[in-house]
Backbone as CSV, one residue per row, in Angstrom:
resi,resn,N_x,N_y,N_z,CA_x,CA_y,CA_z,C_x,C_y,C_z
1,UNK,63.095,-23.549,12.880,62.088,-22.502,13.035,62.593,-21.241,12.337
2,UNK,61.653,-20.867,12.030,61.834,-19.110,10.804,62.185,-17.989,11.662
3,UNK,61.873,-18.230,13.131,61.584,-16.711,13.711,60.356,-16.042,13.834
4,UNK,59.776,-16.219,12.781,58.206,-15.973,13.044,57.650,-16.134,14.054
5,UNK,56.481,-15.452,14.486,55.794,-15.698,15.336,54.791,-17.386,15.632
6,UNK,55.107,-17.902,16.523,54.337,-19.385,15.850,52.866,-19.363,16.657
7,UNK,52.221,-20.369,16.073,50.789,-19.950,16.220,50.549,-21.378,17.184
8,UNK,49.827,-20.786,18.552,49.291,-21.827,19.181,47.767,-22.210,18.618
9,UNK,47.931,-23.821,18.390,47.149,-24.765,17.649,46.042,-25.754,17.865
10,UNK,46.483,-25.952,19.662,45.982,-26.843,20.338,46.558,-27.517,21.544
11,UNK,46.312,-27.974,22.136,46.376,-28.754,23.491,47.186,-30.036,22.917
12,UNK,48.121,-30.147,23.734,49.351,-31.898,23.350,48.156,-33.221,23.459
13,UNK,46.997,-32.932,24.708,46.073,-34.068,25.046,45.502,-34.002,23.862
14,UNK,45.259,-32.938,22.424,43.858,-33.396,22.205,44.941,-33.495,20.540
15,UNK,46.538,-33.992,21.053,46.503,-35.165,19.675,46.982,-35.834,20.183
16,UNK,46.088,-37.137,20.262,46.985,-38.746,21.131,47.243,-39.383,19.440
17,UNK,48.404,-40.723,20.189,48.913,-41.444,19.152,48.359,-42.147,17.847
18,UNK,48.591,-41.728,16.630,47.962,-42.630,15.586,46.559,-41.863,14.871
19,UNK,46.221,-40.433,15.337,44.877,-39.671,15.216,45.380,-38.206,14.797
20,UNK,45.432,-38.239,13.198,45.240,-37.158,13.096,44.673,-36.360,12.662
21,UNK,44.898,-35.095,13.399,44.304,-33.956,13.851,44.204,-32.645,12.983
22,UNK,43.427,-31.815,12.588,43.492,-31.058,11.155,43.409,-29.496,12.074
23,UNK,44.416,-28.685,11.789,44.199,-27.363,12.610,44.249,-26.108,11.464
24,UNK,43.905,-24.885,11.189,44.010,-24.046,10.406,45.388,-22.948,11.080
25,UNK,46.501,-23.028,10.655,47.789,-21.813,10.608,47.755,-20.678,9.802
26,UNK,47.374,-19.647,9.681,47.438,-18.656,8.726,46.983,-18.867,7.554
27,UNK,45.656,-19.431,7.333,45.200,-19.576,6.413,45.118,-21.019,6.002
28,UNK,46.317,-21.847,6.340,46.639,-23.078,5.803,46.395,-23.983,7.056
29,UNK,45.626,-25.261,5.996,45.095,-26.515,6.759,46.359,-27.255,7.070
30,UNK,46.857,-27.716,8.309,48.235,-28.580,8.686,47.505,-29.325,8.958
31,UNK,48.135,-30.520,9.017,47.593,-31.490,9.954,48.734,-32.192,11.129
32,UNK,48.497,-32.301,11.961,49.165,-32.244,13.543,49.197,-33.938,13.444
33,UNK,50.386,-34.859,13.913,50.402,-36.258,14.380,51.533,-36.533,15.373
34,UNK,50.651,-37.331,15.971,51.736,-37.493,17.261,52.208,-39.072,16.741
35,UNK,53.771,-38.829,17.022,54.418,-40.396,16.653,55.265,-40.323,17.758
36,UNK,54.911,-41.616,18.830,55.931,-41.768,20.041,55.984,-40.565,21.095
37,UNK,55.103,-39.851,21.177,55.188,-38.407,21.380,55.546,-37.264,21.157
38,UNK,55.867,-37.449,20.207,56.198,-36.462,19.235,55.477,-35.918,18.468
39,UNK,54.982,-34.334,18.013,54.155,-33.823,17.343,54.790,-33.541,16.020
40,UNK,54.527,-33.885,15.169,54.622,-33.401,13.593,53.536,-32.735,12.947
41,UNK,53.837,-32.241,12.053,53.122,-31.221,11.460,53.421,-31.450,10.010
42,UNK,52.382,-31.745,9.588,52.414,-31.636,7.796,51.224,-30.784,6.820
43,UNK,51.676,-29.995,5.492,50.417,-29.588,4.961,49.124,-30.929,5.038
44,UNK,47.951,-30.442,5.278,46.828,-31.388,5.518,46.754,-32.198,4.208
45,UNK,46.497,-31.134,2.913,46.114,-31.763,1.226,47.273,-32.271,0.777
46,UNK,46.496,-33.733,-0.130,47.663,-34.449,-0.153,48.402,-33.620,-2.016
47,UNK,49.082,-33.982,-1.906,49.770,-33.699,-3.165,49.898,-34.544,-4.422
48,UNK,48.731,-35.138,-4.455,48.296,-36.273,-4.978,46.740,-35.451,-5.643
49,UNK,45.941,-35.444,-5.007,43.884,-35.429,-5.247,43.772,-34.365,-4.393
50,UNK,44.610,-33.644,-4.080,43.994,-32.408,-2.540,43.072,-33.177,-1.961
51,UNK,43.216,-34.065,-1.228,42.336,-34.653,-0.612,43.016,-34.258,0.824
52,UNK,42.300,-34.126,1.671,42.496,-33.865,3.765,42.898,-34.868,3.963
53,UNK,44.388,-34.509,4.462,44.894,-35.899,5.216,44.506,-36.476,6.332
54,UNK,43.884,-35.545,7.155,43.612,-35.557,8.224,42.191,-36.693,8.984
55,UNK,41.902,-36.583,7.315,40.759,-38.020,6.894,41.129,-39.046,6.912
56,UNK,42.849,-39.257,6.963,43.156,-40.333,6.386,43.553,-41.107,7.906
57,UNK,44.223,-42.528,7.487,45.243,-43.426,8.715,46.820,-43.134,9.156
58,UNK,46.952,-43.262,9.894,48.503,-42.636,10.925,48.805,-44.381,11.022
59,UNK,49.928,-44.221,10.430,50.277,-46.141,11.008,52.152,-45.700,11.212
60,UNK,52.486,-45.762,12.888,53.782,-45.057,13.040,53.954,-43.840,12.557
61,UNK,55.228,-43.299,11.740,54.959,-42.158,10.850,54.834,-42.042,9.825
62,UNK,54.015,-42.955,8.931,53.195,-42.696,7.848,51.935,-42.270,7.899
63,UNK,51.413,-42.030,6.998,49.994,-41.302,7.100,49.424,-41.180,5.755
64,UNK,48.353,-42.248,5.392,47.903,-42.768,4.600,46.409,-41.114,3.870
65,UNK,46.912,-41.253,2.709,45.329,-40.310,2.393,44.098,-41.105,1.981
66,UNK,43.241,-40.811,2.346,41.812,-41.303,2.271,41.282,-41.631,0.878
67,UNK,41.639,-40.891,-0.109,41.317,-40.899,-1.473,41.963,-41.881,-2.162
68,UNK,42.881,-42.138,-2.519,43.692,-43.286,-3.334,44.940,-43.641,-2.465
69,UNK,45.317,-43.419,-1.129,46.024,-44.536,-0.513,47.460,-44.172,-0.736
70,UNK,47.654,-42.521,-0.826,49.414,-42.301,-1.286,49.484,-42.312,0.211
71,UNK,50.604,-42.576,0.649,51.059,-42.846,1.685,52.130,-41.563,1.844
72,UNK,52.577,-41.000,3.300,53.362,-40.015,3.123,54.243,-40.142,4.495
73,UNK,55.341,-39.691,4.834,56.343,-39.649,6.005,55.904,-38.211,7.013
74,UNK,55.364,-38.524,8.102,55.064,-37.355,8.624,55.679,-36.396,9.228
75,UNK,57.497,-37.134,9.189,58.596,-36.338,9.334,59.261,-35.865,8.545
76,UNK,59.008,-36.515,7.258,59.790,-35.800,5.895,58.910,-35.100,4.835
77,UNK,57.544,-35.338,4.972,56.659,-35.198,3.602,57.086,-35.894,2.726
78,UNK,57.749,-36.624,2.971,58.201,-37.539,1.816,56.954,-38.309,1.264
79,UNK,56.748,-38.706,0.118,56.171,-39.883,-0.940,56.299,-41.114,-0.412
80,UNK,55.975,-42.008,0.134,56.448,-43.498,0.579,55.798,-44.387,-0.712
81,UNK,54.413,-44.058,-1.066,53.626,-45.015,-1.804,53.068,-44.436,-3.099
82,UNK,52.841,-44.690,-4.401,52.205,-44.283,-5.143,51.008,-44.428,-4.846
83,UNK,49.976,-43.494,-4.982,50.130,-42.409,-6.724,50.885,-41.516,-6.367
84,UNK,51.236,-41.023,-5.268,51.930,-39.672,-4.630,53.441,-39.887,-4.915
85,UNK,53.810,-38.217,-5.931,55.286,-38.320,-6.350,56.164,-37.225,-5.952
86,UNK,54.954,-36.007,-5.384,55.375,-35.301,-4.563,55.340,-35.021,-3.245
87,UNK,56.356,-34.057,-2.833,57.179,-34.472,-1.278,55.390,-33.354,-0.358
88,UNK,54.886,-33.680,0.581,54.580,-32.312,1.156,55.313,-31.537,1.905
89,UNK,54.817,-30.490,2.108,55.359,-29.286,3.004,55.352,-29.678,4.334
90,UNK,56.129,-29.260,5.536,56.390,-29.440,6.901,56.726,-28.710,7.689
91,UNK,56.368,-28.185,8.773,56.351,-27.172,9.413,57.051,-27.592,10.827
92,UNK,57.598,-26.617,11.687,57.973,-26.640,12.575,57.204,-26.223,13.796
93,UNK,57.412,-27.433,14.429,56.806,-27.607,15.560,57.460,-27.116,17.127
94,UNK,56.608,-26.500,18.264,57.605,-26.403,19.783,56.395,-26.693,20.480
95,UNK,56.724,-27.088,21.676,55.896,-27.239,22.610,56.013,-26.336,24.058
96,UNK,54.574,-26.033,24.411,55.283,-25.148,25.586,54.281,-24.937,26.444
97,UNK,54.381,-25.414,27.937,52.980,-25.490,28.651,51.855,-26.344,28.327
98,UNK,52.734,-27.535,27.786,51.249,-28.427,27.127,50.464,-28.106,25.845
99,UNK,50.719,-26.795,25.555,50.505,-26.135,23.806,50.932,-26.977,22.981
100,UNK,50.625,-26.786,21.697,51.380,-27.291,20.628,51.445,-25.742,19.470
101,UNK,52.770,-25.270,19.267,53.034,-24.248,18.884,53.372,-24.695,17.263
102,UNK,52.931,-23.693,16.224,53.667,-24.294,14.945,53.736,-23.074,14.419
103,UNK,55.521,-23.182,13.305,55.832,-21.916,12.321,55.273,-22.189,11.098
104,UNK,54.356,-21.503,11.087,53.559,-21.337,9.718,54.281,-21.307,8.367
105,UNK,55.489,-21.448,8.602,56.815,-21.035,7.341,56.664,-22.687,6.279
106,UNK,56.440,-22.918,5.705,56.724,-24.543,4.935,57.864,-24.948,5.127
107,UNK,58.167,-26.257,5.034,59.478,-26.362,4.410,59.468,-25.880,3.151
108,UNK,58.916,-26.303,2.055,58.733,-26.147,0.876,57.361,-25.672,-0.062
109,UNK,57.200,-25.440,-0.954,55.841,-24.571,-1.514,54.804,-26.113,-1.715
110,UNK,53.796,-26.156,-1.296,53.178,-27.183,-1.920,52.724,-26.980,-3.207
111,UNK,52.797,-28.419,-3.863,52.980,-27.809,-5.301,51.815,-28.041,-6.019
112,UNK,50.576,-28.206,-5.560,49.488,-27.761,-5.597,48.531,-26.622,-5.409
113,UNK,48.673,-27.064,-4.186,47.463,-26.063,-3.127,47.951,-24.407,-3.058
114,UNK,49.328,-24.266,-3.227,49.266,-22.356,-4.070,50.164,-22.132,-2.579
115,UNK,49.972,-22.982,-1.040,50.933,-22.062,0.107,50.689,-23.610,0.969
């Protein structure tokens, strides 16, 4: 976490397993997935077609985009599948009172979408 102030996003109930969830952070579309109970947080557009991930399938912690099928790690932003060769951005997640809190900070710049 950056220190920043983090932005409450949503309720832990309203992301169950395998469904994800598209929230707006300071401007920027994340998209929220719960794996095992665990909340992750990734930029939403893929880095591939800017296409909404959030459109797409959660299978464990991958997370498939809707448009051509790049596949991505929802703990690393990592690339798993072509066409996708870049990593996305990832944000830090806390939980608190059943919230789901996130630092709007990236890991990294998406290298598309401009933040």
């Amino acid at each position: 976490m950056t220190g920043l102030p983090l932005y409450d996003v949503a309720d832990l109930a309203d992301v169950p397993p395998e469904t994800p969830v598209r929230v707006d952070v300071a401007g920027t579309p994340i998209c929220l997935v719960n794996v095992g109970g665990t909340i992750h947080a990734v930029h939403d557009v893929c880095t591939h077609a800017l296409e909404s991930l959030s459109g797409g399938w959660v299978t464990g912690d991958r997370i498939e985009c809707p448009r051509h099928g790049a596949a991505f790690s929802v703990i690393t932003g990592v690339p798993l599948t072509l066409p996708a060769t870049m990593p996305l951005p990832t944000f830090g997640v806390a939980i608190k009172d059943g919230r789901i809190l996130v630092d709007p900070t990236p890991s990294r710049p998406h290298p598309l979408y401009g933040n």
